[in-house]
ChimeraX commands (.cxc) that place a marker at each C-alpha (Angstrom):
marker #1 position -24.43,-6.51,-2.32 radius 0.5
marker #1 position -26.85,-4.89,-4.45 radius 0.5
marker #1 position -28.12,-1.45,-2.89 radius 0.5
marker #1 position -31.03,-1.06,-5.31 radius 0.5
marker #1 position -29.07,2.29,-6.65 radius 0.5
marker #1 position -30.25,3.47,-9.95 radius 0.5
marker #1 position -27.56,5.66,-11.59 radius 0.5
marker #1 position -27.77,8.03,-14.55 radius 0.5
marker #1 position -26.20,7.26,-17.27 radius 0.5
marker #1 position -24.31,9.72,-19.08 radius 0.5
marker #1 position -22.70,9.42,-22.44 radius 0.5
marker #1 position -19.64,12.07,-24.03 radius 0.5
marker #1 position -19.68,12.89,-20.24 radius 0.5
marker #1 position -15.73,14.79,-19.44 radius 0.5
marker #1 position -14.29,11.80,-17.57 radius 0.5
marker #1 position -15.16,9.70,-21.12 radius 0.5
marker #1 position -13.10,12.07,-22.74 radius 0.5
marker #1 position -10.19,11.97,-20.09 radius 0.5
marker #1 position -10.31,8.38,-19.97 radius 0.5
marker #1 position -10.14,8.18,-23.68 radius 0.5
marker #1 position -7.09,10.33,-24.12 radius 0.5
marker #1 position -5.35,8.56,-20.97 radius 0.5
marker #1 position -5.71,4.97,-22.75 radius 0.5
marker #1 position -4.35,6.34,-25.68 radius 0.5
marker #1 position -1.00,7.53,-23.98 radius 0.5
marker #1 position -0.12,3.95,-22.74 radius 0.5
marker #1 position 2.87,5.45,-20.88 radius 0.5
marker #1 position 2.10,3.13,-17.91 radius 0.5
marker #1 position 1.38,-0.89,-17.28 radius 0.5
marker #1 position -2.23,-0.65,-16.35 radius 0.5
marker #1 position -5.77,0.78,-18.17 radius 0.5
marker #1 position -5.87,2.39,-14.28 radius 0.5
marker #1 position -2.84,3.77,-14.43 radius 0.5
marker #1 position -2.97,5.75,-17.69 radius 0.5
marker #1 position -6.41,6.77,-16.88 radius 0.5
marker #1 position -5.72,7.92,-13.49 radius 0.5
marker #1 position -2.13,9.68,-14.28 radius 0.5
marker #1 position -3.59,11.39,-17.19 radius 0.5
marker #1 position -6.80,12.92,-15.29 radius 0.5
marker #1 position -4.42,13.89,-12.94 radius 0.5
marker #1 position -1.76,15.31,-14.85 radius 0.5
marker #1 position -4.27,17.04,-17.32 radius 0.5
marker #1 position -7.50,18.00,-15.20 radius 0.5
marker #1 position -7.85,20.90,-13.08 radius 0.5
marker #1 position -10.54,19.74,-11.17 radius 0.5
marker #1 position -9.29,16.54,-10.16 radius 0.5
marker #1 position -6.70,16.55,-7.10 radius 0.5
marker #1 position -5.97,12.49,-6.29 radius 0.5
marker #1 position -6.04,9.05,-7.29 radius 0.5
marker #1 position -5.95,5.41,-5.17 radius 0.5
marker #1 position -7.02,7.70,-2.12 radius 0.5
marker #1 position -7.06,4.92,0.67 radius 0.5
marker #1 position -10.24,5.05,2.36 radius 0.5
marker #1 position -11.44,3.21,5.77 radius 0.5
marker #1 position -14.19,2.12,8.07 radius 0.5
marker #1 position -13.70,0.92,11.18 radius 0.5
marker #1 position -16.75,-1.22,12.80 radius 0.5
marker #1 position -17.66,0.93,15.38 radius 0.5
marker #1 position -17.93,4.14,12.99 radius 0.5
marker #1 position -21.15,2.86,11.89 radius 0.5
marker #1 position -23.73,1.05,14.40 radius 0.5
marker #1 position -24.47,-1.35,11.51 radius 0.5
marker #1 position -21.33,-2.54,10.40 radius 0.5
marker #1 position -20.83,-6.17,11.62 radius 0.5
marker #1 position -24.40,-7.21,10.84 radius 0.5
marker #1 position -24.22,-5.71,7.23 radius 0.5
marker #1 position -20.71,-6.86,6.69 radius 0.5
marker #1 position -20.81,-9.93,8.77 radius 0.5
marker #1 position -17.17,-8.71,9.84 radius 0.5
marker #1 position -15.18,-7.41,12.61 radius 0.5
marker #1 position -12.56,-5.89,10.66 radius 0.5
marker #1 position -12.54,-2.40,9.29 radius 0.5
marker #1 position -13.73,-1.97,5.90 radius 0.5
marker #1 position -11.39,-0.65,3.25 radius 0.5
marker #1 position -10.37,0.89,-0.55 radius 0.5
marker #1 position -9.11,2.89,-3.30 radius 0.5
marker #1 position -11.12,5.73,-4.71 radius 0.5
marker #1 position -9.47,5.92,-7.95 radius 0.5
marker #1 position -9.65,9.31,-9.30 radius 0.5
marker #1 position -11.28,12.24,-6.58 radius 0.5
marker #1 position -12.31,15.76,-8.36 radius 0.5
marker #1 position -14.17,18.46,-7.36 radius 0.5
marker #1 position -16.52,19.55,-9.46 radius 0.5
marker #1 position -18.47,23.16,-8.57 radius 0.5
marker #1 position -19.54,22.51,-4.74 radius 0.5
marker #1 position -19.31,18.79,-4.49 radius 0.5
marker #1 position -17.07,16.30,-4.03 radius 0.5
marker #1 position -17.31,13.65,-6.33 radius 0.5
marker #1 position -15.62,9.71,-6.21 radius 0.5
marker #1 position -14.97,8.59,-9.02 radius 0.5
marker #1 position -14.60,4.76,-10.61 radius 0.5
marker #1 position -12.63,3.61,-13.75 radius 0.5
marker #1 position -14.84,0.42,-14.76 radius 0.5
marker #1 position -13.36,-1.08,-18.30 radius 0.5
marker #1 position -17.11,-2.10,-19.94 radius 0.5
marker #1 position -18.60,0.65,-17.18 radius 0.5
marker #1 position -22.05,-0.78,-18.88 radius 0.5
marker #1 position -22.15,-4.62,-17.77 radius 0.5
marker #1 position -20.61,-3.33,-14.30 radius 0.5
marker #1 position -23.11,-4.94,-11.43 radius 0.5
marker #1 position -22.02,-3.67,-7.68 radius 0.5
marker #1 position -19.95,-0.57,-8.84 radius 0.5
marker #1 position -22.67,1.91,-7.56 radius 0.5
marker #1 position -22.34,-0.13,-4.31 radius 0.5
marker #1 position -18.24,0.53,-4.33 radius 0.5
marker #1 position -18.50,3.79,-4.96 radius 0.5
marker #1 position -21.24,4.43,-2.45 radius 0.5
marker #1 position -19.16,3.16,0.61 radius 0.5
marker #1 position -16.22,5.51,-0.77 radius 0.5
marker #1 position -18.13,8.26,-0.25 radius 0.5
marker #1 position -20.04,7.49,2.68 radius 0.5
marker #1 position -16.16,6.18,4.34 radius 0.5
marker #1 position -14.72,9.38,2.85 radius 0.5
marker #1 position -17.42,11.45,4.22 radius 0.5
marker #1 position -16.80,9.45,8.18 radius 0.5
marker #1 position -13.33,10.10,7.86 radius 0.5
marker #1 position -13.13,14.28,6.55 radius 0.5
marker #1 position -16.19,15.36,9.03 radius 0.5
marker #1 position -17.65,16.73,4.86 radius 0.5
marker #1 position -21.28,15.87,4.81 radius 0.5
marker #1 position -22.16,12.99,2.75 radius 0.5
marker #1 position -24.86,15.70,1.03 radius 0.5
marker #1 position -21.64,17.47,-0.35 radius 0.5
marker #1 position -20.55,13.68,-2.71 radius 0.5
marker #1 position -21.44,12.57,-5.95 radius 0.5
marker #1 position -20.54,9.01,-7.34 radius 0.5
marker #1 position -19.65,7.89,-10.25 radius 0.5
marker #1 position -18.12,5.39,-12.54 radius 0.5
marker #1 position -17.16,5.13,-15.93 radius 0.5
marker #1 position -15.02,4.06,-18.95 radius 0.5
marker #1 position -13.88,5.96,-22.06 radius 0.5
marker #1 position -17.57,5.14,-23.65 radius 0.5
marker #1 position -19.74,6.42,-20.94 radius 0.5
marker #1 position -20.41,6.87,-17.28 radius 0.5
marker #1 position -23.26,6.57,-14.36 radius 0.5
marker #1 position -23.61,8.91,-11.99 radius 0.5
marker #1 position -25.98,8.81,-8.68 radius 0.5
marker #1 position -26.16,11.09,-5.53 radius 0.5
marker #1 position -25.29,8.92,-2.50 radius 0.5
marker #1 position -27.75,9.17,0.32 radius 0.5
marker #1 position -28.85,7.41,3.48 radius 0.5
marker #1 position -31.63,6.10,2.22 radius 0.5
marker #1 position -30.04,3.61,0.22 radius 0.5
marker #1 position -28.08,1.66,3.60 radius 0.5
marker #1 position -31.34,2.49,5.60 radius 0.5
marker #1 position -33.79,0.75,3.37 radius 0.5
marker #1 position -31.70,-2.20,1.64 radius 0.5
marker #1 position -30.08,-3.67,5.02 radius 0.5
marker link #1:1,2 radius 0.2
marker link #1:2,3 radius 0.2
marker link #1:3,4 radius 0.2
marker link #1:4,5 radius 0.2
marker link #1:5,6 radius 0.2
marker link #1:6,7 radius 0.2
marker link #1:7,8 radius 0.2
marker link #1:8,9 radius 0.2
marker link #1:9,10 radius 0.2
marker link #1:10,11 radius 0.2
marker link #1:11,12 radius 0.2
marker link #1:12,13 radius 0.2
marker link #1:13,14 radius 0.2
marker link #1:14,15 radius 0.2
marker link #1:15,16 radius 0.2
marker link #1:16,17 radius 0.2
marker link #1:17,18 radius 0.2
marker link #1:18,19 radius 0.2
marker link #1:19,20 radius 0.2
marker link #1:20,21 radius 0.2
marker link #1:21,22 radius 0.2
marker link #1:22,23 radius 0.2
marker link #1:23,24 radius 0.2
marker link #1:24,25 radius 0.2
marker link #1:25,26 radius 0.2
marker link #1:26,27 radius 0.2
marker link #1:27,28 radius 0.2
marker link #1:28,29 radius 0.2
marker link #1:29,30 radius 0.2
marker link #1:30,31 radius 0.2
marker link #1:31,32 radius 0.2
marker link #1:32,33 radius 0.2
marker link #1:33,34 radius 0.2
marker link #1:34,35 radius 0.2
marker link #1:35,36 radius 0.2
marker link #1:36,37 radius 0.2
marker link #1:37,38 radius 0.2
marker link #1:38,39 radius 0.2
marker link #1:39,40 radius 0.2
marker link #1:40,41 radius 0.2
marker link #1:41,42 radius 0.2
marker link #1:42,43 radius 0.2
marker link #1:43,44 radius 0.2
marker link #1:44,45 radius 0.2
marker link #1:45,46 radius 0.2
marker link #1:46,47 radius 0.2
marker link #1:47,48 radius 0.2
marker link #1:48,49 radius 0.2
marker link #1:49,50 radius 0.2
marker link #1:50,51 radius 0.2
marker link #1:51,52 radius 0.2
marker link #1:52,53 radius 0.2
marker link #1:53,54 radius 0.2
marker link #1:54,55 radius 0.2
marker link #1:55,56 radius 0.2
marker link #1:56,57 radius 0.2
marker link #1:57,58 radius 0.2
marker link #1:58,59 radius 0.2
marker link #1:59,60 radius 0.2
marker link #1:60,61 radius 0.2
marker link #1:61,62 radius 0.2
marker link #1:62,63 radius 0.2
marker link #1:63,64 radius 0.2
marker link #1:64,65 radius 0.2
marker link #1:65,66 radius 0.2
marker link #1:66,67 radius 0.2
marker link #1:67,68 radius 0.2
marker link #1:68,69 radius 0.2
marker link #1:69,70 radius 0.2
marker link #1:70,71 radius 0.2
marker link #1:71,72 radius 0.2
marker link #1:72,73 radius 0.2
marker link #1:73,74 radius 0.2
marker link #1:74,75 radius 0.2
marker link #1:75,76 radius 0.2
marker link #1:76,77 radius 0.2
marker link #1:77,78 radius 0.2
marker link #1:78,79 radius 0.2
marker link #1:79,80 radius 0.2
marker link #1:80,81 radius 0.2
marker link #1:81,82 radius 0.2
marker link #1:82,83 radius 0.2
marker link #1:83,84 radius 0.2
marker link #1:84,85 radius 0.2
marker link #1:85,86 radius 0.2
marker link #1:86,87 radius 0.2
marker link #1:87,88 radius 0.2
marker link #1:88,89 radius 0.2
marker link #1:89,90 radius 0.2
marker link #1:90,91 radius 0.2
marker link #1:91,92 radius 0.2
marker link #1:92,93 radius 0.2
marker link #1:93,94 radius 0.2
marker link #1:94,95 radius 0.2
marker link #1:95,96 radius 0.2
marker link #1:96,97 radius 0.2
marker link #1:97,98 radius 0.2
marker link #1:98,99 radius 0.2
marker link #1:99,100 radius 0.2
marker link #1:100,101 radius 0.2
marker link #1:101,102 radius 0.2
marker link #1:102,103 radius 0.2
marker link #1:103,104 radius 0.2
marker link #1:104,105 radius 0.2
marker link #1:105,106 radius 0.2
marker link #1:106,107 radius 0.2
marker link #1:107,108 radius 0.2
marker link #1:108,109 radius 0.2
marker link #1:109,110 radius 0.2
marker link #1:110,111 radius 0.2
marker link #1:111,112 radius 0.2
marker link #1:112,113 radius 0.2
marker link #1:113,114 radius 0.2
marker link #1:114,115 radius 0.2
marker link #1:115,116 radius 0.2
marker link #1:116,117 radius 0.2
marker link #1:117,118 radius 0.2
marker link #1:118,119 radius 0.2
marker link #1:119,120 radius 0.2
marker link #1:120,121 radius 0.2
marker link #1:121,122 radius 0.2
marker link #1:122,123 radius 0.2
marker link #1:123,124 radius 0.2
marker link #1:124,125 radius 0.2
marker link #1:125,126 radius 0.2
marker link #1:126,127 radius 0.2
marker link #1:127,128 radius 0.2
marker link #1:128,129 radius 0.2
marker link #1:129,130 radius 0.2
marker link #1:130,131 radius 0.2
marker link #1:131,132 radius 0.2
marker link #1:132,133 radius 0.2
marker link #1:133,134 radius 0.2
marker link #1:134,135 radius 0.2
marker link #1:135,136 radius 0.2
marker link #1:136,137 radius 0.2
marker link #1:137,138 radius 0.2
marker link #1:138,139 radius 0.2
marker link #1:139,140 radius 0.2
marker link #1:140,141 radius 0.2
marker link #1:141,142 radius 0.2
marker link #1:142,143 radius 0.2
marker link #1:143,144 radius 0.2
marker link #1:144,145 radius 0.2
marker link #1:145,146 radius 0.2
marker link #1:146,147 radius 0.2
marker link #1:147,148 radius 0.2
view
C-alpha cells in the first residue's frame, strides 16, 4: 500500500558510504549480508541487523480492516542505528531509486518497533538506501490516519 510518504532524498549520505565499502568486501552470500555485517562490524552508531519486529491485531484498533488479516503483522529491520537522539530503521534497497512501497516497510518497522519498546514513535527516523543514495522521512501518525 502506498502511504502517500514523500521522503528526502539524500545523496553521499554515511549509510551510501557503508553500503559501498560492505559490497566491496563480498565476504558473505548476500548484497544484505555484506552490507549489514559491515555496518555492523565497522559503525559505531549502529547496534543490530534483521531485528524481528511484530504486530499483533489487537495492538492497533485498525489492524484487520487495514490489513484485511487476523494474524499479527511481521519483519526484519535490517540495519538499526542511533543517530544523536533518535532511533532510526534503516532499509538496504539494491536500486533504492525505483523502490515503490519501501517508505511504507519501513514505516510499520518503526511504528511496530515503537508498540513493542514503549519509545515514542516521535523518537524514529526511516530510511532506505543503497550504496548510491538514500531517502529519509520522519514517521508520523498522520500518514496511517489520513491514507486508511
Amino acid at each position: 500500500m502506498d502511504l502517500g510518504i514523500k521522503p528526502t532524498e539524500i545523496k553521499h549520505h554515511e549509510v551510501c558510504q557503508l553500503a559501498e565499502q560492505g559490497l566491496a568486501t563480498a565476504h558473505y552470500g548476500t548484497a544484505h549480508s555484506n552490507v549489514q555485517m559491515f555496518m555492523l562490524q565497522n559503525d559505531s552508531t549502529s547496534i543490530g541487523m534483521e531485528i524481528p519486529i511484530w504486530l499483533h491485531p489487537k495492538e492497533w484498533n485498525r489492524f484487520e480492516k487495514t490489513f484485511e488479516s487476523k494474524d499479527p503483522l511481521s519483519g526484519h529491520i535490517d540495519v538499526l542505528r542511533i543517530e544523536g537522539d533518535k532511533v532510526w530503521v534503516w532499509d538496504f534497497k539494491p536500486n533504492a531509486d525505483k523502490e515503490k512501497y519501501a517508505t511504507t516497510q519501513t514505516f510499520f518497522y518503526a511504528f511496530m518497533l515503537s508498540q513493542r519498546s514503549g519509545i515514542p514513535l516521535d523518537k524514529f527516523m526511516c530510511g532506505y538506501f543503497d550504496e548510491k543514495t538514500s531517502f529519509v522521512f520522519k514517521p508520523e501518525l498522520k500518514w496511517i490516519d489520513k491514507s486508511l
